[in-house]
Structures are given as C-alpha cells and as structure tokens.
MARBAKE-304151 format. One record per residue: x, y, z negated of N, C-alpha, C in turn; residue in one letter. Coordinates in pm, whole numbers, padded with zeros to 5 digits. Layout:
BEGIN
PT  n.east  n.north  n.up  ca.east  ca.north  ca.up  c.east  c.north  c.up  resn
PT  X  Y  Z  X  Y  Z  X  Y  Z  A
...
//
This chain:
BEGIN
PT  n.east  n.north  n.up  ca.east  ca.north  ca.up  c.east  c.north  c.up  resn
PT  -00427  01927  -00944  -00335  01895  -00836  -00333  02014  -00740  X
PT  -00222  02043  -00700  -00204  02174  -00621  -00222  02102  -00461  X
PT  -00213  02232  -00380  -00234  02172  -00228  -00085  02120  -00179  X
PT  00038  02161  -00229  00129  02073  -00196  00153  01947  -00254  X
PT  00104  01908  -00369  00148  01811  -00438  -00008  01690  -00311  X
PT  -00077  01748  -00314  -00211  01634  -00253  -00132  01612  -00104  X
PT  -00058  01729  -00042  00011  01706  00116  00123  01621  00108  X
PT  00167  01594  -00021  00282  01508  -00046  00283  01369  -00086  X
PT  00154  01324  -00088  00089  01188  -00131  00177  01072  -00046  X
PT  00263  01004  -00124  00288  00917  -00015  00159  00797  00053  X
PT  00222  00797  00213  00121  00674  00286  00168  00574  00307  X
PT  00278  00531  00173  00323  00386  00224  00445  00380  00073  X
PT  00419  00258  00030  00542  00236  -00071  00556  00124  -00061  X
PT  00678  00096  -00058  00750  -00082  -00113  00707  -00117  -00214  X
PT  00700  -00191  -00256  00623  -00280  -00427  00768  -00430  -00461  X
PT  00835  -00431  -00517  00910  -00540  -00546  00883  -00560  -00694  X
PT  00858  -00686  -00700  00822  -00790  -00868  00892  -00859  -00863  X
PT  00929  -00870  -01040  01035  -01037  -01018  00958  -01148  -01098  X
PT  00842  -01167  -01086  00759  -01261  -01130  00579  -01219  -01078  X
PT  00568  -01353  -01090  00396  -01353  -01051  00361  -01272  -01110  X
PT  00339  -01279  -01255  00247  -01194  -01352  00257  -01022  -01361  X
PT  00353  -00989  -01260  00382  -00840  -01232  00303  -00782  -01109  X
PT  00256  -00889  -00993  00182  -00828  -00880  00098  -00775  -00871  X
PT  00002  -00846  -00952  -00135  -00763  -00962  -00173  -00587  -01030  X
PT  -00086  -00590  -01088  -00041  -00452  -01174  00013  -00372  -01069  X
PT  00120  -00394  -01040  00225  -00328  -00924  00134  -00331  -00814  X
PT  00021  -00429  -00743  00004  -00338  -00633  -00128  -00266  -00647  X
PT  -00170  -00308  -00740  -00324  -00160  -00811  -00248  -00038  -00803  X
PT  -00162  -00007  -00892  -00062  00113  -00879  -00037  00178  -00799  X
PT  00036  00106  -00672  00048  00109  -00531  -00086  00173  -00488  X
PT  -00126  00064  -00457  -00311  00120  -00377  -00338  00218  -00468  X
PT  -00386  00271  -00552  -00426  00379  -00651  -00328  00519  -00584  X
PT  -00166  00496  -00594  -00133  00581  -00497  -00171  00618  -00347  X
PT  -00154  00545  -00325  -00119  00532  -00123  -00288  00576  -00114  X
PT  -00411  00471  -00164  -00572  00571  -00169  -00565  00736  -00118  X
PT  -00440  00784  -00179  -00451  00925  -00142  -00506  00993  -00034  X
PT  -00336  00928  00036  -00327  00985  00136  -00414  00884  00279  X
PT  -00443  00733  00188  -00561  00684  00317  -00684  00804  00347  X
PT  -00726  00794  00203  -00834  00930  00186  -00836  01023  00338  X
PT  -00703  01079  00265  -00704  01243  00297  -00708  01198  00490  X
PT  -00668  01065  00527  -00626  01051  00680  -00744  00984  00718  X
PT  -00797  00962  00648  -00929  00856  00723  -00926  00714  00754  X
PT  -00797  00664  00689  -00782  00525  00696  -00778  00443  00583  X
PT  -00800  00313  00641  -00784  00210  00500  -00641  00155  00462  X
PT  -00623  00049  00410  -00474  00093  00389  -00469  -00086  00367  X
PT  -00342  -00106  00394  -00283  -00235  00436  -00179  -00326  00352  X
PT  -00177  -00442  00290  -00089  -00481  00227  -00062  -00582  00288  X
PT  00126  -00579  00265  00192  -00665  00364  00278  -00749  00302  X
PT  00252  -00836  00254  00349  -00933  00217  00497  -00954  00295  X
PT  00577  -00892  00297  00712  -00919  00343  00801  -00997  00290  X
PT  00781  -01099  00171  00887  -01190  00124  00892  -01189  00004  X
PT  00944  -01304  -00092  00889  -01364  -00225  00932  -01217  -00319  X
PT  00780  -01144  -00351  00784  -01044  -00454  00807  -00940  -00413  X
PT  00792  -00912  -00264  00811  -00800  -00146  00687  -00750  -00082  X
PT  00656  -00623  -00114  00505  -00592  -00061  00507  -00417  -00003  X
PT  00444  -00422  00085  00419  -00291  00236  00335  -00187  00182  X
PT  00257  -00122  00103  00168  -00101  00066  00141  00045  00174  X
PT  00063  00058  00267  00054  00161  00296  -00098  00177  00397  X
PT  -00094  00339  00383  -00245  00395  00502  -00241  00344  00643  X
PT  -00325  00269  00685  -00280  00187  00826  -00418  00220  00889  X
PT  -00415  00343  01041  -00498  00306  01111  -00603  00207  01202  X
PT  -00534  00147  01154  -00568  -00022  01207  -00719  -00037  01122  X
PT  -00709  00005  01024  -00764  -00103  00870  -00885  00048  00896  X
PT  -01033  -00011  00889  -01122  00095  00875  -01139  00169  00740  X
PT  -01167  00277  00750  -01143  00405  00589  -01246  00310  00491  X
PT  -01179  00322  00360  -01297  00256  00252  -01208  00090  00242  X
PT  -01142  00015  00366  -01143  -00105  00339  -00977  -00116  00274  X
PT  -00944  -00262  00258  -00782  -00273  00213  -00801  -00403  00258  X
PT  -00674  -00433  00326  -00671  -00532  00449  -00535  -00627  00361  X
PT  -00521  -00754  00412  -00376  -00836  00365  -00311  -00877  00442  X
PT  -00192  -00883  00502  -00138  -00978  00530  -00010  -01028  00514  X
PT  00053  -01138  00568  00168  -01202  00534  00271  -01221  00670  X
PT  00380  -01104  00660  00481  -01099  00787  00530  -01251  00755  X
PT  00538  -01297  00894  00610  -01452  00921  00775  -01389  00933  X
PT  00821  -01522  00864  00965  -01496  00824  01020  -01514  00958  X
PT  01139  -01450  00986  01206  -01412  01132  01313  -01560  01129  X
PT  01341  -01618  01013  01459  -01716  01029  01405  -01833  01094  X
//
C-alpha cells in the first residue's frame, strides 16, 4: 500500500442490504475498511443503523480507539 492510497482510506461508508442474511457480511467489510482510517485517527468507529437495511459505518471520535460502538437513529416521522 502506498502513502496515498493509506491517506485515502475512507472514514465512513453507507452499507445498504436487501435482506437479513446480507448484514453481517456487508458490515465486516465495512468495518475491515473504515478500521483504516479509525487506526490511522485514533478512533473507534461507529455503526448506525439508519433504516430497514441502512447502515453509517464510520471513524467516530466519540467511540474510544480499539472499540466499535452501535446504534439505532430514531425515525424522524
């Protein structure tokens, strides 16, 4: 991995599934990415349930380095 490709790590991806049996896959993937750039920033990184098969995946200062945090945005309607 070169030094631009590691500065280019994304710290956050959308995750959309159209069935249960796809989440668990899709957000290892996710986290396995986004790990990167928590790494490289010193943070842990956050998953956000935003809506049926809708997921936040990203490096969140909030969340201490090493951990992976969950939660579930309350629907606005």
């Amino acid at each position: 991995m070169t030094e631009r490709d590691h500065n280019s790590t994304p710290g956050m991806i959308e995750v959309r599934v159209g069935s249960h049996a796809e989440v668990d896959a899709a957000l290892d993937g996710a986290i396995g990415t986004v790990r990167n750039a928590a790494t490289r920033h010193q943070t842990g990184i956050m998953v956000t349930r935003t809506g049926p098969g809708r997921y936040i995946v990203r490096a969140h200062p909030a969340v201490p380095f090493g951990l992976i945090r969950e939660q579930h945005q309350q629907d606005l309607a």
